[in-house]
N, C-alpha and C positions, 0 to 999 in steps of 0.2 A: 504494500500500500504506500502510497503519498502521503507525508504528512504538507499540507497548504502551507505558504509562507509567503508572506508580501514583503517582504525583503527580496526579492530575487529567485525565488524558489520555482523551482518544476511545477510543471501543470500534473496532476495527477491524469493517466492513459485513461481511457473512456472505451468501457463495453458496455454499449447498450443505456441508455438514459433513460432518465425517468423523473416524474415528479409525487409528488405524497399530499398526503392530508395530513394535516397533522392538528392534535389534540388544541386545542384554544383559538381564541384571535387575537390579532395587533388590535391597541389600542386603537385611534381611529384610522387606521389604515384599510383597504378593500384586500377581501381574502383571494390566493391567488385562485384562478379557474382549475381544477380536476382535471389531466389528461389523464389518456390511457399510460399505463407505467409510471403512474406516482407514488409518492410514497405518504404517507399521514404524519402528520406531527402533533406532539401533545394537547391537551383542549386547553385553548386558551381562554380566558372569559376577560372580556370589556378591552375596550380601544385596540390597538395594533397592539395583539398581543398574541407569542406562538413560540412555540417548542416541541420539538419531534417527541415521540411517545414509543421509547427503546427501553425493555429492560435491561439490567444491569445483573444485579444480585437480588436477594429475597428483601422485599422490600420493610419485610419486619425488622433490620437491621438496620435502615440505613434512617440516619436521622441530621440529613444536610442544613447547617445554618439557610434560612430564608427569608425574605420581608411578607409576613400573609398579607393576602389582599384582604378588601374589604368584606366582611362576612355577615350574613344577612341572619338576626336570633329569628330561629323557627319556636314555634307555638307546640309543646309536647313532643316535641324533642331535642335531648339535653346530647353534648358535644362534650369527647373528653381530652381535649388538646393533650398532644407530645411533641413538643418543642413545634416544627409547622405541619405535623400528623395531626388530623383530628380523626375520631372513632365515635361512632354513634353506639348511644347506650341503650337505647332500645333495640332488640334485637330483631323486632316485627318490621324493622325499617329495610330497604333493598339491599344500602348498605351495611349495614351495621349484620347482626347476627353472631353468637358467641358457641367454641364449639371447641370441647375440651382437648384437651394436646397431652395429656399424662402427668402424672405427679402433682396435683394440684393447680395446674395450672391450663388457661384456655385462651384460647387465640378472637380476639379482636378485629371487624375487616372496619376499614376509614379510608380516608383519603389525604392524599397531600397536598400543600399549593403554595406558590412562591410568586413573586412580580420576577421577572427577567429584561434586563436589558439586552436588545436585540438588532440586527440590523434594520430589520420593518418598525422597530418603536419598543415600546414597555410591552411585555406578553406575559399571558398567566399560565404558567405552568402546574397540571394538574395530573395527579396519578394516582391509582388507588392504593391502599396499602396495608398491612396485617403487622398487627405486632401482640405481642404476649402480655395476659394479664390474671391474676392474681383470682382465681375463683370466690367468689362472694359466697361462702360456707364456714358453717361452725369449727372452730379451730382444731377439733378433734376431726374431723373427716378428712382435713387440710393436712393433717399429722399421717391420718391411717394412708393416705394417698400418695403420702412425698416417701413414707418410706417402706410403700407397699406392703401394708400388715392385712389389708380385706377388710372384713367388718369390724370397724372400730370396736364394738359392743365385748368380743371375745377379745380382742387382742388387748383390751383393759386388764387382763388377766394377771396378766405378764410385764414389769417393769421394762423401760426402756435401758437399751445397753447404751455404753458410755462412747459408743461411734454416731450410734441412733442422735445422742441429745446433743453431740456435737453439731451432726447436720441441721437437727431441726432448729436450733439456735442460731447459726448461717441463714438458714432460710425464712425464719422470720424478724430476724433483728433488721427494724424499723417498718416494720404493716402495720398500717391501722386498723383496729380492732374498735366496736363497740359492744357492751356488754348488753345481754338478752335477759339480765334480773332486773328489778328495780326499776327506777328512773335513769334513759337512758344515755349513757355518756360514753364517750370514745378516749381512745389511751394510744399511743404510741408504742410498742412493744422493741424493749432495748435488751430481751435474753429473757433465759429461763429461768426459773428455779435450781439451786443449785441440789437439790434434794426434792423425792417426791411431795405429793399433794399433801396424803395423808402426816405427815413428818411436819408440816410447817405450823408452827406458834407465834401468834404475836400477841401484845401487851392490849389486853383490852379497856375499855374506860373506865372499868373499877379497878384496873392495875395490875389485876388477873392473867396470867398466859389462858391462850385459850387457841383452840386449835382451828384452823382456817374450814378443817371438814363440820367440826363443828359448830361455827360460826354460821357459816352458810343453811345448816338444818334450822338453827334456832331465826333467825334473820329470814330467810326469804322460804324456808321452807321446802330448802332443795339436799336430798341425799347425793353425792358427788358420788358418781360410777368409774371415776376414772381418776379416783385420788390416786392412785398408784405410777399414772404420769407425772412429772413434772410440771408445773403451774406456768403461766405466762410472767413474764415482769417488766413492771413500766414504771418510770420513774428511773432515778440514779440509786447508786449502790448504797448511799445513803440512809437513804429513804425510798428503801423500795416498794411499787406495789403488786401485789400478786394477786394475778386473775386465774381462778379456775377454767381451764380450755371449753369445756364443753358449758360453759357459762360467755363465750366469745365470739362472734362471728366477723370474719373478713370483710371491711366495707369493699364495697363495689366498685372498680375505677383505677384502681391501683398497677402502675405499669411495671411490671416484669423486665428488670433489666439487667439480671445478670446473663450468664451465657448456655445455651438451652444445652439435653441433653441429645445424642444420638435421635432416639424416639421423637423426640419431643421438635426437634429440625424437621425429621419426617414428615409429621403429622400437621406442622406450621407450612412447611412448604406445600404439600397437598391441598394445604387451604389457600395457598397464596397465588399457584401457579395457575393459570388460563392460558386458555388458545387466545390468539389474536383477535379474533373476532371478540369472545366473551371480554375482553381488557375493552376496548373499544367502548362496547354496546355500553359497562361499568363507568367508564369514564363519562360516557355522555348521562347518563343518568347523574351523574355527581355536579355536573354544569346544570341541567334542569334542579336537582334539589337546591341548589347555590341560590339559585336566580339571582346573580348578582344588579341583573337591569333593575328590578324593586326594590332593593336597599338602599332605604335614605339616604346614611352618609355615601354612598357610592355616586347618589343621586349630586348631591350638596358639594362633591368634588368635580362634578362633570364627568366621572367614569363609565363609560359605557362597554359590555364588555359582547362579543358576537358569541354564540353559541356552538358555530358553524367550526368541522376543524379544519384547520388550515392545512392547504396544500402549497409544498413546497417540492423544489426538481433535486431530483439524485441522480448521482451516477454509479454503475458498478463495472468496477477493478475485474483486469481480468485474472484468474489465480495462477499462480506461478506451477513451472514446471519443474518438476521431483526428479532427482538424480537418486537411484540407485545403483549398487556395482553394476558392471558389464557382465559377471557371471551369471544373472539373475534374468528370468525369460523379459519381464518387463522392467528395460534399462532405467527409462523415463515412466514417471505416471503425473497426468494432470489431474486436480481435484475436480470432482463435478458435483457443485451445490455446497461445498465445503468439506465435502468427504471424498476417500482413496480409498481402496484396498491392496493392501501387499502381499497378497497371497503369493504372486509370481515373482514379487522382488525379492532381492539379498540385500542386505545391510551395506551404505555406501564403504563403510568402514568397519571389520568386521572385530572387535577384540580378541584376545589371544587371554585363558585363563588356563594356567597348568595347574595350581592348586588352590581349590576349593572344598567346601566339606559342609553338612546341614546338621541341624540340632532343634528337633522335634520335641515342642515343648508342650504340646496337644497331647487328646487324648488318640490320636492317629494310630493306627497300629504299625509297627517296625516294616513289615511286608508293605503296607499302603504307603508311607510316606517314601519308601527306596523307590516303588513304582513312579508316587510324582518328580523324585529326582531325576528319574531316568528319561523321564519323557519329556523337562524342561531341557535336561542337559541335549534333546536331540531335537527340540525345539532350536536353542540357539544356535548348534551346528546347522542344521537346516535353513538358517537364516544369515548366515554366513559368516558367525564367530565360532573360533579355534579353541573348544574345552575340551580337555582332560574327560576323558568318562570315567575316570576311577576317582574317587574323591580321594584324599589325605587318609584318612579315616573314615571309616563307617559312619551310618546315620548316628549321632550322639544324642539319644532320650534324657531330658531332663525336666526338675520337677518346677512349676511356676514359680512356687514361693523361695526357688532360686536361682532364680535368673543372673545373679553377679557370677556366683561361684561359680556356675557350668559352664558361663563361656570365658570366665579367666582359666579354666580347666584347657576348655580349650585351645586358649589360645596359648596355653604353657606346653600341649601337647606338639603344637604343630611347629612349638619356635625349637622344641627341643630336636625336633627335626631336622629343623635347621629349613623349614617349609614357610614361608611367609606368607597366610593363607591374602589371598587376592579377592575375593569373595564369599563372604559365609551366607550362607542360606539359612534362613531361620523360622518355622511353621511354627506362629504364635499359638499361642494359650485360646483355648476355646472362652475361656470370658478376656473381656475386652480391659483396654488397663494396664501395659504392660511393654506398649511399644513405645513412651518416651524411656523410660529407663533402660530399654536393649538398645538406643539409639545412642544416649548418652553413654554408658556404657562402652558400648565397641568405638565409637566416633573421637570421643573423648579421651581415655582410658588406656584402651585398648590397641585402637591404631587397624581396627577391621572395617575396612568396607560391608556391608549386609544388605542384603535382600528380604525381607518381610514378606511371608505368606498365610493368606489365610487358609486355617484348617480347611475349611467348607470349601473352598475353593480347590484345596489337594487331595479333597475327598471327586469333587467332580471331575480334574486334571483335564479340563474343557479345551482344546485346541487353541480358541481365541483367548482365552486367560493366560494360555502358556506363553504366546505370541507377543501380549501385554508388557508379560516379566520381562520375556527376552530382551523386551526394548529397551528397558529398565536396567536388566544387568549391563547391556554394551555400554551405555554411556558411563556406568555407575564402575565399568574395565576401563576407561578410556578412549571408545570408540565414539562412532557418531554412526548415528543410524542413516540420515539421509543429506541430505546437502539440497539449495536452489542449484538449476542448472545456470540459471543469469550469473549465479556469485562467482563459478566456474570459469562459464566464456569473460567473466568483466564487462557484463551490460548491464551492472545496478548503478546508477545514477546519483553523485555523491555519498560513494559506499566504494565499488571496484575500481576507480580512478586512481587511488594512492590509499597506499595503509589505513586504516579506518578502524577504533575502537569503539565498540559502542556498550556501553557502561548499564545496569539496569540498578534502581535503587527504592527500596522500602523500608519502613519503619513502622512493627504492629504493636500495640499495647497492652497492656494486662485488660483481663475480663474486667467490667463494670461489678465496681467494690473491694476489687485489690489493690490494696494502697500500699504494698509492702513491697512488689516486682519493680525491675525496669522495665523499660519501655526496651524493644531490642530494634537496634538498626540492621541493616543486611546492602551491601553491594556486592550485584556480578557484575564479569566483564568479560569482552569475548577475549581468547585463546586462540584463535587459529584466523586466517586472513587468506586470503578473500571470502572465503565461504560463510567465516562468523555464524557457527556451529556450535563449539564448546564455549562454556562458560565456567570462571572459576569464581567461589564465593569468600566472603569474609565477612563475618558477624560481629556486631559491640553491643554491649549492653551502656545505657546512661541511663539519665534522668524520668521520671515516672512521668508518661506524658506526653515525653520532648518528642517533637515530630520532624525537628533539627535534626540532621546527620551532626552527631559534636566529635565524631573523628574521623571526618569525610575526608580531609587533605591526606592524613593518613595511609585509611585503607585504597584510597583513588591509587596514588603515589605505588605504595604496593603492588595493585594490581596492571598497572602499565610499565612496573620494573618485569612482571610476570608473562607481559605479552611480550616484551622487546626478547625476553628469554628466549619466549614458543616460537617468534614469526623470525628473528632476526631481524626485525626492524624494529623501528620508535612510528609511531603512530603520529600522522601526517594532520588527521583530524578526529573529531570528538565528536560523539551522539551520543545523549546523558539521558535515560528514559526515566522521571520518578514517579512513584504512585505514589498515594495515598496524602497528596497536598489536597487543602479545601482549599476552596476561593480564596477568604479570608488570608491565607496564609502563603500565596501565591509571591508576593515580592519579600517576602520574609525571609524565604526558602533559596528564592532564585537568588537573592544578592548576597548570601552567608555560602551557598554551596558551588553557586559561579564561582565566587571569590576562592573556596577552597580547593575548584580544579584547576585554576589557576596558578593558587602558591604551588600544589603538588608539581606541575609542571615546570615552575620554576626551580622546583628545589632540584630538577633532576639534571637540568643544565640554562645557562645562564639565556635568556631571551628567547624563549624556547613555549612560543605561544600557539600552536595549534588551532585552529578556527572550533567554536562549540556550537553545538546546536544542542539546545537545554528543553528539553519536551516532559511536561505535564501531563500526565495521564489518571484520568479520571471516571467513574465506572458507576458510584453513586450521585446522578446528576437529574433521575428520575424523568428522563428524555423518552419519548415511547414512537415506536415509526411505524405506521400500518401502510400498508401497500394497497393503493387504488384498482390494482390490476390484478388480479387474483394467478394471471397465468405469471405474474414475474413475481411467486414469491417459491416458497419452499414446500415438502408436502405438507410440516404443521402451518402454512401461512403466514410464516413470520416473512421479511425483509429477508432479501440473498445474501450471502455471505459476501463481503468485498464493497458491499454498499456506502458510499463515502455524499456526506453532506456540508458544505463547506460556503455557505450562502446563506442570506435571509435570517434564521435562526442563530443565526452563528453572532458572538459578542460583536457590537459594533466597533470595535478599535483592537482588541485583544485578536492574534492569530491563532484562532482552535478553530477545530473541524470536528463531527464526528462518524465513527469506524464501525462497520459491524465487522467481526475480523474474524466470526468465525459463525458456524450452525449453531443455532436455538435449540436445545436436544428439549425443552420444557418451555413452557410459559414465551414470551416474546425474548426477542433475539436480544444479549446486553452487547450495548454501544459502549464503544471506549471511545474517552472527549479528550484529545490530546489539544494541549494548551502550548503551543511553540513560541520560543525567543531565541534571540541570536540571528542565527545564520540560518538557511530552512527549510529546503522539501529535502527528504527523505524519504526510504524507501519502506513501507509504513508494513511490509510482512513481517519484520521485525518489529514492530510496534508494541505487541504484548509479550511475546515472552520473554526478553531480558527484566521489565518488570514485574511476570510473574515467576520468574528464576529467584527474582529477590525477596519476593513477599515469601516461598517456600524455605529458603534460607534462614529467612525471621524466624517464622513459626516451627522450624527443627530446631533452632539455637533455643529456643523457647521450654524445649524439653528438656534443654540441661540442666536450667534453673529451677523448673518446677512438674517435671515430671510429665506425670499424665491427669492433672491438675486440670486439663482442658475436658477430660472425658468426666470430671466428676458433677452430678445433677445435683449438685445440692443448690439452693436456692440461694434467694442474698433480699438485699434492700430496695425500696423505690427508688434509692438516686441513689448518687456516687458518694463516699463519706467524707465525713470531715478529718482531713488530715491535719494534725497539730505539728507538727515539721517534719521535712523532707527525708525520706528516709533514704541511707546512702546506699549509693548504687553496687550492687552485690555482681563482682566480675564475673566472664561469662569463662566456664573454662576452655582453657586452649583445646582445638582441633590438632587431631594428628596430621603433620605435613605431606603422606601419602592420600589420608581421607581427603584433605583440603584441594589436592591437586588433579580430582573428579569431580562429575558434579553428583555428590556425596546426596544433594537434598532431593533430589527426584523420586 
């Protein structure tokens, strides 16, 4: 792809045009006419107002700074704002409707909406969107639910173990709670009881201890069936107060913000995702309930918003031609629709592994896992990497709850060898849990490259699965599976002209409510030239937060001492991909991490300024694009793949564009909105993956510090907490310099 630049930059190549509709209108601007081959952009409401309607990611997640427009109070029914998410709390409403997701918690449908400055004027940006909230139930259901006990009634039976009250203390420390006795009053809930129900005494008004169980009998008249749980407690430590659970119910409205479970993404996402069509039809429903034309103040500012979506013109890229080896029936494969298949191909570059070895930590049986060995190990020779069929050692069975020991076994077995294993294969644990610590472990540690397999998956030993890995171990040997043919011949266009690094960079943060992690940085960079195929990674931990790369000159510096290594050259130019900037922090970013590829380059030799082209890339921008032509879209009817919008909707002074850059497997196609400075078209099939090489680099360096910390469902608070000072930043451990010098995160 092209990334647009008005600085000088390439026209991006044109197969096939097109124009769209798209969700809103310009403020008072006239909306463009529909041809055949448009595409739709998101509904805009009042004056020239418009933005394409692409998905991204689940829109339960995304929660981009916005300015709301004006919003008109409906009569009988109540709105539950999330920063510019609003959720209808009626559930009888078209959109609104609530529908549980597991462990106490149930998913929310609303909509979003922003003002956008645009080339046609101001445009209202509208999407719909799901987010997670807090089940409006008695605090005992809430309990049996989060920690799968069944019927509360029986499981009263039995105290809570001391893992149980740690979660369920995480998961409701700060819900509002109102009591179901008495006169009714609401509490803040800041932890548990440190001891069951029945156990608790306090100082009653004649001076008296007296027991909370029986307080409650004599006072309201209630026998407590579930004194044997731990009580609720609100208040400070102080002066605490304690509420009987099943005397509590959950108020209604409360947003779920920490980070969901496996199940619980499922069951959100199934609520979130639609066809193109059903996003559309939702969208226009949410401009009719708006009515933003009969809202007073809307009135009283002169806003007038069209209802109609706007259509705007696309073009679509044509997709690049795949080089695979010459041994392989199909040398070349073109993608069509945004898909290939390699059945006939070989690996462009095939790796060569002499010793390797698996350690089955499943309940697999010794006979079944040596069979899926067998038939990966003849997977990747049939795809045209050089493996050993004899492993080091036999399949090595070990037990979960020791995962350190068996592969430090291991790997003392294979050194004493004098065998430095290149690959360990590793058939995880049938419960889930277990793959940051074998990551940190070997990567850290250890100094093993590994492959992760799941049992279920080496019980089926399915052709396409094994195919999958194979891809996985080449790169993770040092091979490259496929290469562009253009990067080959030197026909990419400010890419194949002269040495060319192109750098990818992200920064992910702790779950909402962890105030004790770093925030982890990650840049790759490519390794090889002209093709810019491999990438190598470098991770830092800083500040809780910081979305700053704070040792970007650093790792940059590093990794171009690493390409002059690989290519024998020094790289002539610079293409710097980052994700995960908002708006707001667009010139924060570019003028602290310009500056830092800058010094790196200087530190390496005196005047020594290479041209940069500094690219933005952005993914949660809730942009939505429906195709007017139904025969130019895909079979789910999303937007084609290679689809490029670079007009109209696009910032009036800012150079972004945006990208579908790949097939919609669910829901609408997400658009990547790259934001360019500097210097400026490039060739945009590189566009996501050096910055999605980086985001994967974060989120593995992320398991060093805290495990498998991501797969746990315990709950948390309605917002982020109050931190009383910064806690310092915990280093990330070093990577072993064989691990580092593949790309390890794949």
């Amino acid at each position: 792809m092209y990334g647009r630049g008005r600085r000088g930059g390439l026209p991006a190549p044109t197969q096939g045009g097109g124009r769209g509709r798209g969700r809103g209108a310009p403020l008072p601007s006239p909306v463009a006419s529909s041809e055949a081959g448009s595409i739709s952009s998101v509904s805009q409401l009042g004056g020239e107002m418009e933005r394409l309607s692409v998905q991204t990611e689940p829109p339960a997640s995304t929660q981009p700074a916005a300015i709301p427009a004006p919003q008109q109070q409906k009569q009988q029914q109540q709105l539950v704002p999330a920063s510019s998410v609003k959720f209808a709390q009626r559930p009888d409403h078209d959109l609104g409707g609530q529908n549980e997701i597991g462990n106490g918690i149930e998913c929310w449908k609303g909509f979003y909406q922003s003002l956008r400055p645009t080339q046609m004027g101001m445009s209202l940006n509208i999407d719909v969107s799901v987010a997670a909230f807090y089940e409006p139930i008695l605090a005992v259901d809430f309990v049996a639910k989060l920690l799968n006990l069944g019927d509360p009634i029986r499981a009263a039976t039995r105290p809570l173990s001391d893992s149980d009250r740690a979660k369920l203390k995480k998961a409701l420390r700060g819900v509002r709670v109102k009591v179901t006795h008495g006169e009714e009053k609401r509490y803040k809930i800041t932890g548990i009881s440190p001891s069951a129900t029945n156990q608790l005494r306090f100082a009653a008004e004649d001076g008296k201890q007296k027991s909370v169980v029986q307080y409650f009998l004599e006072k309201y008249n209630i026998r407590l069936r579930f004194a044997s749980w731990p009580a609720l407690q609100s208040g400070n430590d102080s002066r605490p107060i304690f509420l009987p659970m099943e005397c509590c119910k959950i108020i209604e409205g409360q947003r779920y913000s920490k980070k969901l479970n496996e199940k619980q993404v499922t069951a959100l996402l199934r609520e979130a995702c639609r066809r193109p069509v059903e996003r559309e039809h939702s969208i226009e429903q949410i401009v009719h309930f708006n009515d933003v034309e009969q809202d007073d103040l809307a009135k009283e500012f002169g806003i007038s918003v069209k209802k109609e979506l706007t259509c705007i013109d696309a073009r679509v890229l044509p997709p690049p031609v795949l080089k695979y080896h010459d041994l392989g029936k199909a040398r070349t494969v073109r993608p069509r629709v945004g898909q290939w298949n390699m059945i006939n191909a070989k690996l462009f570059n095939g790796a060569t592994v002499n010793f390797w070895m698996c350690v089955n930590f499943s309940s697999l049986g010794e006979q079944m896992a040596a069979s899926f060995c067998r038939a990966l190990v003849g997977m990747c020779n049939n795809k045209g990497m050089v493996i050993n069929p004899a492993p080091v050692f036999p399949i090595r069975s070990g037990y979960p709850n020791q995962l350190e020991k068996t592969l430090a076994e291991v790997h003392s077995m294979c050194n004493n060898e004098r065998k430095q294993l290149q690959i360990l294969i590793i058939i995880l644990p049938d419960v889930s849990g277990s793959y940051g610590t074998i990551k940190r472990v070997c990567e850290t540690e250890l100094g093993i490259v590994s492959q992760c397999c799941q049992p279920k998956q080496a019980r089926k030993c399915s052709p396409q699965y094994l195919e999958n890995v194979a891809l996985k171990i080449n790169v993770k040997a040092g091979g490259r599976n496929t290469v562009l043919e253009d990067a080959l011949n030197r026909r990419i266009p400010l890419l194949s002209d002269t040495p060319t690094i192109i750098f990818g960079a992200d920064v992910t943060h702790p779950q909402p409510g962890e105030d004790s992690s770093p925030s982890i940085a990650a840049i790759v960079a490519s390794m090889d030239w002209p093709e810019v195929t491999t990438y190598r990674g470098l991770v830092s931990a800083q500040k809780h937060r910081q979305e700053i790369i704070q040792d970007s000159a650093g790792m940059i510096r590093e990794l171009m001492i690493a390409f002059r290594r690989t290519t024998h050259q020094k790289p002539s130019r610079i293409i710097f991909y980052r994700d995960g900037v908002s708006e707001g922090q667009f010139n924060q970013v570019l003028l602290y991490e310009m500056d830092a590829i800058r010094k790196a380059c200087a530190s390496l030799e005196p005047n020594y300024l290479p041209p940069v082209t500094f690219i933005v890339v952005q993914k949660r921008h809730h942009t939505r694009l429906f195709a007017t032509n139904p025969n130019q879209t895909d079979k789910s009817g999303n937007i084609l793949p290679g689809t490029v919008v670079d007009t109209k909707i696009c910032h009036p002074s800012e150079h972004d564009f945006y990208l579908c850059s790949h097939l919609g497997i669910q829901d609408v196609s997400c658009l990547t909105y790259p934001f360019v400075s500097e210097s400026v078209s490039c060739y945009a099939e590189c566009a996501v993956p050096p910055a999605y090489y980086a985001h994967l680099a974060a989120f593995r360096a992320r398991y060093y510090i805290e495990g498998d910390i991501a797969s746990d469902s315990g709950g948390g608070g309605t917002g982020p907490p109050v931190r009383s000072e910064a806690a310092p930043v915990r280093p990330l451990p070093a990577i072993s310099p064989n691990v580092k010098n593949v790309m390890f995160y794949c």
